[in-house]
C-alpha distance (Angstrom), angle and dihedral (degrees) to the residues before:
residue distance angle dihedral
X1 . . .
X2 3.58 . .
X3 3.69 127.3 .
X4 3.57 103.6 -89.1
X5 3.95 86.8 46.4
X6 3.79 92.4 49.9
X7 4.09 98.9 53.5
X8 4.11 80.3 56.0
X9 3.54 101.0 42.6
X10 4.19 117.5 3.3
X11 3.96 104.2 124.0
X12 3.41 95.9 -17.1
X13 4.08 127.8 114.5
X14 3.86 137.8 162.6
X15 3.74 115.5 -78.7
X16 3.70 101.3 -91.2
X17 4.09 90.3 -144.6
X18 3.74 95.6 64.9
X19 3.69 113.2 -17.0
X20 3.44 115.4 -100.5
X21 4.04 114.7 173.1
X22 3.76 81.4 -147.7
X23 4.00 124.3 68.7
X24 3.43 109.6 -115.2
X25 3.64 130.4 -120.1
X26 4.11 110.0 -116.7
X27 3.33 99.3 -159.0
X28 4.04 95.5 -174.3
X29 3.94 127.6 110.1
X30 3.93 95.1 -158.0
X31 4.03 136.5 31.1
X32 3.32 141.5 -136.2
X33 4.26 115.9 -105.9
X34 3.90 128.9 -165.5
X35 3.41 89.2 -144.8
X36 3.81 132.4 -29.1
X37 3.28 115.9 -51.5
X38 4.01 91.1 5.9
X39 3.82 108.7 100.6
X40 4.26 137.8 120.0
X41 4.02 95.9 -89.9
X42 4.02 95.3 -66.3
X43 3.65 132.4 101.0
X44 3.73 110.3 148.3
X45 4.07 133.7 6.1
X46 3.69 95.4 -125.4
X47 3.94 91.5 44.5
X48 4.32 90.7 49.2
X49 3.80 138.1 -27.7
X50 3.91 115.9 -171.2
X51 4.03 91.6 -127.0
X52 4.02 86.6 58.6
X53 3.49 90.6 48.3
X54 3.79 102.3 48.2
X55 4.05 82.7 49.1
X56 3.97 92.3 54.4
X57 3.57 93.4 42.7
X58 4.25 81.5 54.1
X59 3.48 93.6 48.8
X60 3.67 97.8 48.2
X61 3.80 99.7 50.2
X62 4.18 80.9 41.1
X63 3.81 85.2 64.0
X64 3.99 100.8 33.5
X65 3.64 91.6 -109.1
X66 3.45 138.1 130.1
X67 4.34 110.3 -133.6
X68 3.84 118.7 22.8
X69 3.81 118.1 -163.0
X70 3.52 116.3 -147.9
X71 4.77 117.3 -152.7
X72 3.60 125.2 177.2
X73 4.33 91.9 -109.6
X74 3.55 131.0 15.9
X75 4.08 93.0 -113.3
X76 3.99 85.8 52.2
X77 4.29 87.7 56.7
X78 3.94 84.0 52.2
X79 3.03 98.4 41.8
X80 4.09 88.4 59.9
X81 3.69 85.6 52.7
X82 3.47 102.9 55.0
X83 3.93 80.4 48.1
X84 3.99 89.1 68.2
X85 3.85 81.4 72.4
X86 3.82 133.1 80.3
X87 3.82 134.4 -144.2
X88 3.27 115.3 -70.7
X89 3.81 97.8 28.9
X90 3.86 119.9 122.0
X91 3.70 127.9 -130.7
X92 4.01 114.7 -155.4
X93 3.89 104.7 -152.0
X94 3.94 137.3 -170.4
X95 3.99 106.4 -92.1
X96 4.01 83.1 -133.5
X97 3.81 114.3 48.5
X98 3.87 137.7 121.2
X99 3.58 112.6 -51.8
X100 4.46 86.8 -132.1
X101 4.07 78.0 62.9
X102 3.48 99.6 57.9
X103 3.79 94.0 30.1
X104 4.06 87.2 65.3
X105 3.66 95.5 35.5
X106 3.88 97.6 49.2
X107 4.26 101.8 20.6
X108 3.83 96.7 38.1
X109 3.73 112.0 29.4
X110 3.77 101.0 26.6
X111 3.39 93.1 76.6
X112 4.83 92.9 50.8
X113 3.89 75.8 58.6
X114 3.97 101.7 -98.7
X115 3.96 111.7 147.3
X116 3.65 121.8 -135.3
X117 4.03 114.0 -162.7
X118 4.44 110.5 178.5
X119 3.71 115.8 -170.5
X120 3.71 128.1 147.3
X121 3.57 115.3 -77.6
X122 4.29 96.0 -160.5
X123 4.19 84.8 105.2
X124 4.32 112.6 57.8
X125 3.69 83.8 -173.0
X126 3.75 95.3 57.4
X127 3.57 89.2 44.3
X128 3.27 94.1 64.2
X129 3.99 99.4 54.2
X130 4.20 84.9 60.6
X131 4.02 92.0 48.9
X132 3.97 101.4 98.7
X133 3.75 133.9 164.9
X134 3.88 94.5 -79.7
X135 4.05 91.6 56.3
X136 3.92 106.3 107.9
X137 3.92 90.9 150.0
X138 3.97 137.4 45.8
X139 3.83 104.0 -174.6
X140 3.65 110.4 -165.3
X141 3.77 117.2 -171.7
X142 4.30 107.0 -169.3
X143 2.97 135.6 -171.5
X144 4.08 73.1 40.2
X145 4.01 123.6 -134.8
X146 2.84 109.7 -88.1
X147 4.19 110.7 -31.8
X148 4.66 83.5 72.1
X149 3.75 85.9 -135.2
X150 3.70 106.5 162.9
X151 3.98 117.9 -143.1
X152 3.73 122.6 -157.8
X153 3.37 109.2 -115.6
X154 3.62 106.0 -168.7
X155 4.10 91.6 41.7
X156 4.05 88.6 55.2
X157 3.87 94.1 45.6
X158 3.65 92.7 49.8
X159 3.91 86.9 48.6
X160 3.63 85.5 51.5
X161 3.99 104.5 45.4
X162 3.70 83.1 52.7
X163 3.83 94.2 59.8
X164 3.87 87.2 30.7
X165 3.68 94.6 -120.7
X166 3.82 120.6 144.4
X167 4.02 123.9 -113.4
X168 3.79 121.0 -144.6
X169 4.44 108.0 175.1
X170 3.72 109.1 -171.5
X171 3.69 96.4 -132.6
X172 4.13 97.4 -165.6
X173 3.46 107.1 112.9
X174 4.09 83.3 40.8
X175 3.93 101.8 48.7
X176 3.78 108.9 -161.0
X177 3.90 89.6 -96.9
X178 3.69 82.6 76.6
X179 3.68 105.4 34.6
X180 4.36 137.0 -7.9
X181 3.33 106.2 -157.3
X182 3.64 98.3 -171.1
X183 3.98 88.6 76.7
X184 3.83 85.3 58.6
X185 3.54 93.9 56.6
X186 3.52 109.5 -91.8
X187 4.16 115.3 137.4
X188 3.54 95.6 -155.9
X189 4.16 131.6 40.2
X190 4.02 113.6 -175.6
X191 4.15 123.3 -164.2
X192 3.40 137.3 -167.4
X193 3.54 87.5 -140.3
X194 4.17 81.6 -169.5
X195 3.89 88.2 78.9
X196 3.96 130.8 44.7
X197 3.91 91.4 -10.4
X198 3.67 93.3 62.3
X199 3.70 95.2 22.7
X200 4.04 102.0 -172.2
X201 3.64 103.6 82.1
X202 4.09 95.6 -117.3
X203 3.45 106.0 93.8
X204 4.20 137.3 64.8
X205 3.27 118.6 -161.4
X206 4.37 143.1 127.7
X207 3.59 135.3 -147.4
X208 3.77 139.7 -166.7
X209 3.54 123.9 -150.2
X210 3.86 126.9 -170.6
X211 3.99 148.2 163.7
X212 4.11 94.3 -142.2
X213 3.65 118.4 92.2
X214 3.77 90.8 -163.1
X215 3.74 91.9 51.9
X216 3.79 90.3 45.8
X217 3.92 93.9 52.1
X218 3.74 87.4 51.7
X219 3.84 96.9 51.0
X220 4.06 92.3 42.6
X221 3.96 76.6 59.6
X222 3.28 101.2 48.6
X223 4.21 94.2 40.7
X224 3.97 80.8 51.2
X225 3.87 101.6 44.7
X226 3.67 97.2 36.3
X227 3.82 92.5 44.3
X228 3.93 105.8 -146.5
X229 3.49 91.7 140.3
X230 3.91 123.3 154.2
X231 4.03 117.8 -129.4
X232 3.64 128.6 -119.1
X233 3.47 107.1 -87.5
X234 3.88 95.2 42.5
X235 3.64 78.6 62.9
X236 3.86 87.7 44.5
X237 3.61 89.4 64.5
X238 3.39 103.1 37.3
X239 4.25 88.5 57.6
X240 3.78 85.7 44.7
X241 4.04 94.8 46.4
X242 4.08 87.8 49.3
X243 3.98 95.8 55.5
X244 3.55 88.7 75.7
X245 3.89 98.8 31.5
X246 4.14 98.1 118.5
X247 3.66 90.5 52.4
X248 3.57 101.0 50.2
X249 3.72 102.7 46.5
X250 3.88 87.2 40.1
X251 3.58 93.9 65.8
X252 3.69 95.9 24.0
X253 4.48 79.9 61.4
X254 3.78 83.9 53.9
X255 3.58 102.2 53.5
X256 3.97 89.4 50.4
X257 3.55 96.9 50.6
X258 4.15 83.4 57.7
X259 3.49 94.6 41.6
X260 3.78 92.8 45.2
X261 3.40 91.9 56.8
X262 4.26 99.4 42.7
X263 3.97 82.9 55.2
X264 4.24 92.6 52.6
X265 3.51 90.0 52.9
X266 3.95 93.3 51.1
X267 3.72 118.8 104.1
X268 3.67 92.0 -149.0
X269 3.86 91.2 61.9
X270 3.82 120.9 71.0
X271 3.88 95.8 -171.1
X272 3.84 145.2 15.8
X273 4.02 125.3 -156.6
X274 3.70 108.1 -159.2
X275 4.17 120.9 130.1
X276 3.43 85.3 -145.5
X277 3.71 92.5 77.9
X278 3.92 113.0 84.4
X279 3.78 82.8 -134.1
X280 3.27 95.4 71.9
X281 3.68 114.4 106.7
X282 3.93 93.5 -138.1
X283 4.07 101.3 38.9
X284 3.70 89.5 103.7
X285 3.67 96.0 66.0
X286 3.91 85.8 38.8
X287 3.58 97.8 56.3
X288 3.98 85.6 43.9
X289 4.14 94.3 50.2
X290 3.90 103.9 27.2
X291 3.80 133.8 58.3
X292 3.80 95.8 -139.6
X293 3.68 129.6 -11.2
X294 3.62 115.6 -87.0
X295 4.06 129.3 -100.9
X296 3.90 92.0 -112.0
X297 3.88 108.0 108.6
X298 4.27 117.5 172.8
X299 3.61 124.5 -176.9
X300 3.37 149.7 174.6
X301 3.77 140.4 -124.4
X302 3.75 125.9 -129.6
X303 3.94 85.5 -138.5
X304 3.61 89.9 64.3
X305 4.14 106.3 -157.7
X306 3.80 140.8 95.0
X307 3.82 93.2 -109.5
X308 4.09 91.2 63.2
X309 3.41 93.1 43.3
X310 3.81 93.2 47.9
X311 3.89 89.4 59.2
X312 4.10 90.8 50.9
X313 3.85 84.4 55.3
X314 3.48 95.0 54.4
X315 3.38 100.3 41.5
X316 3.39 108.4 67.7
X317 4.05 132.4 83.7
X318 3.46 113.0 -163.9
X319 4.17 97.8 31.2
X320 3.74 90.8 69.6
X321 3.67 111.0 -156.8
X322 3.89 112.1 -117.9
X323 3.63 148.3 120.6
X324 3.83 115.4 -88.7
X325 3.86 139.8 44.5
X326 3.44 146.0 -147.5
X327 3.88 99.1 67.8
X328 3.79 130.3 123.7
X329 3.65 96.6 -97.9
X330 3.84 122.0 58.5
X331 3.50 120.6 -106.8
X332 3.77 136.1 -170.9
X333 3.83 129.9 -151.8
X334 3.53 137.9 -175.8
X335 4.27 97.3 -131.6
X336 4.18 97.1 -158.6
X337 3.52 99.2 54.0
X338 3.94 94.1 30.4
X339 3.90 127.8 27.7
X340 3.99 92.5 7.6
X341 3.83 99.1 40.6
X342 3.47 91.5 112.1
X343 3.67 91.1 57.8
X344 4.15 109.9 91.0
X345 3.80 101.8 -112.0
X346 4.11 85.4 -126.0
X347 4.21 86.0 61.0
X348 3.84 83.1 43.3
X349 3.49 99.6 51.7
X350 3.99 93.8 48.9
X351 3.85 92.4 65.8
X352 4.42 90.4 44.2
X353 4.16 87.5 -111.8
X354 4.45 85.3 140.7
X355 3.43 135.1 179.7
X356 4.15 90.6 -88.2
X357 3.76 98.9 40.2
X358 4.11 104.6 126.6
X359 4.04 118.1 -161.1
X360 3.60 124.0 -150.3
X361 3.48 138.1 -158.5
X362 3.75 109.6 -168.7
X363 3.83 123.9 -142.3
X364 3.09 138.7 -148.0
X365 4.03 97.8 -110.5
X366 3.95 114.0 117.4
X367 3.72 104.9 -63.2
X368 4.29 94.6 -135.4
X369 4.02 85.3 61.0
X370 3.85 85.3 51.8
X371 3.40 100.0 48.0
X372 3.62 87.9 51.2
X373 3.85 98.7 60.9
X374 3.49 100.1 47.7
X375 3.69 91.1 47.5
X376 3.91 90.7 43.8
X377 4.41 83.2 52.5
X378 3.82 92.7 49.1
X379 3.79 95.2 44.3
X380 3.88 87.6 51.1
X381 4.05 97.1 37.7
């Protein structure tokens, strides 16, 4: 099946007990058995419910894997990664990732003894010199959050099989309508199923999808023994939010392309990240590893301090300023004082993510109208 087949159809089937097209929400914590032992696949709500299921069966086939794992956030799916590993190990990180990554990484496993190492990623070779014999992990984060540094995925995992190390890319600000990274290698691809995935900003919810049967069986028990499991109608929305997946990222990728390029020719902006520009030193490898370029656009203001970018954040209408992306409207954050606070401004500053940088995450509202408010906020900031 191709992809917009697959969101319809991939792993998903009427409810044999009366037909619904849709899957139904089991809204039970326990099940009924014959005798013990003897029952129809489900013993317990955290252990499996068949709406969870039918969404990681979706999810896998979405991303051309075998097992998908389903968690009730995004950071709870990593953190049952990073749970695969043992004291001592080392985890070699993106240098520009979500500031909830490095939080758990740095805040919450440094001190069980895991090591977290972040360097740029843009040179394989270079890579390779950091990799020791502590590195179990390479955790690639591309398009990045919210620098739009692109990482190439199949020149890291080939790094990586060399050294046997294992590859996990969190593929959120991607979706796998742009890009499955499990054909390029990787072993492990991590959502925050709260963004594109479910697409209407009222859901939270993470997923892991991989190829290994091994590594599956050891993730089922850690989802199952660790118990961050997401309920029924999270997963509800989630399945409903994917149906129309292709369409919304494919015009929401439209709209920033426009947008990207109204903000470059601004005077009050003194630089543009976007991988969709040929100017951008990684859009080779993106055009290579992605199917369009993403509907994340940051940028930069020529008056380079909080207090102008403040006034750009509160001056538009239809960008509504909060924390999150992927939705159907367009949002706009500030990322040092809100999704990379936890970052130390020093770390910050090292990878250009300032005190004025603004993210978007472009909707899927008529671009003119969008084009129109930000212009409106600059004119006024």
């Amino acid at each position: 099946m191709k992809f917009g087949t697959k969101v319809i159809h991939a792993g998903i089937e009427p409810d044999p007990a009366t037909g619904a097209i849709m899957t139904p929400i089991f809204q039970t914590s326990t099940y009924v058995q014959a005798s013990p032992g003897e029952h129809q696949g489900f013993e317990y709500g955290r252990t499996q419910n068949p709406t969870r299921t039918v969404l990681e069966n979706n999810l896998a086939a979405l991303e051309n894997g075998t097992h998908g794992i389903c968690f009730g956030s995004g950071l709870s799916a990593m953190d049952a990664i990073l749970r695969l590993l043992e004291p001592g190990d080392e985890v070699i990180s993106t240098d520009d990732l979500y500031g909830g990554s490095y939080r758990l990484m740095t805040r919450v496993y440094g001190k069980y003894g895991l090591e977290a190492k972040f360097v740029s990623m843009q040179n394989p070779a270079e890579l390779a010199k950091q990799i020791t014999e502590k590195t179990k992990l390479i955790w690639i984060e591309t398009p990045t959050n919210p620098m739009l540094n692109v990482v190439d995925i199949t020149a890291i995992c080939e790094v990586a099989a060399a050294k046997g190390v294992k590859v996990c890319v969190d593929n959120t600000f991607a979706s796998p309508y742009l890009q499955t990274p499990l054909d390029m290698g990787a072993d492990l691809v991590l959502h925050s199923a709260t963004k594109y995935l479910g697409g209407h900003s009222d859901v939270v919810l993470g997923a892991i999808v991989v190829k290994d049967a091994d590594l599956a069986e050891q993730l089922y028990f850690l989802q199952n023994a660790v118990g961050a499991v997401p309920g029924p109608q999270d997963c509800f929305l989630v399945l409903r939010g994917i149906k129309t997946l292709h369409l919304r990222v494919e015009r929401a990728c439209q709209n920033a392309r426009k947008i990207a390029e109204a903000l470059e020719r601004h005077p009050s902006v003194s630089k543009v990240y976007y991988p969709g520009f040929t100017s951008h030193p990684n859009h080779e490898t993106a055009k290579k590893q992605m199917r369009d370029f993403g509907a994340m656009v940051s940028f930069d203001l020529v008056e380079n301090n909080f207090e102008a970018a403040k006034r750009i954040l509160s001056g538009t209408n239809l960008f509504s300023l909060a924390e999150s992306l992927g939705g159907v409207e367009s949002l706009i954050g500030h990322p040092a004082s809100m999704t990379h606070a936890s970052i130390p401004k020093e770390e910050r500053l090292k990878v250009g993510l300032t005190d004025s940088l603004i993210r978007l995450s472009v909707g899927i509202e008529d671009v003119d109208d969008l084009i129109e408010d930000l212009e409106k906020a600059l004119e006024n900031g």
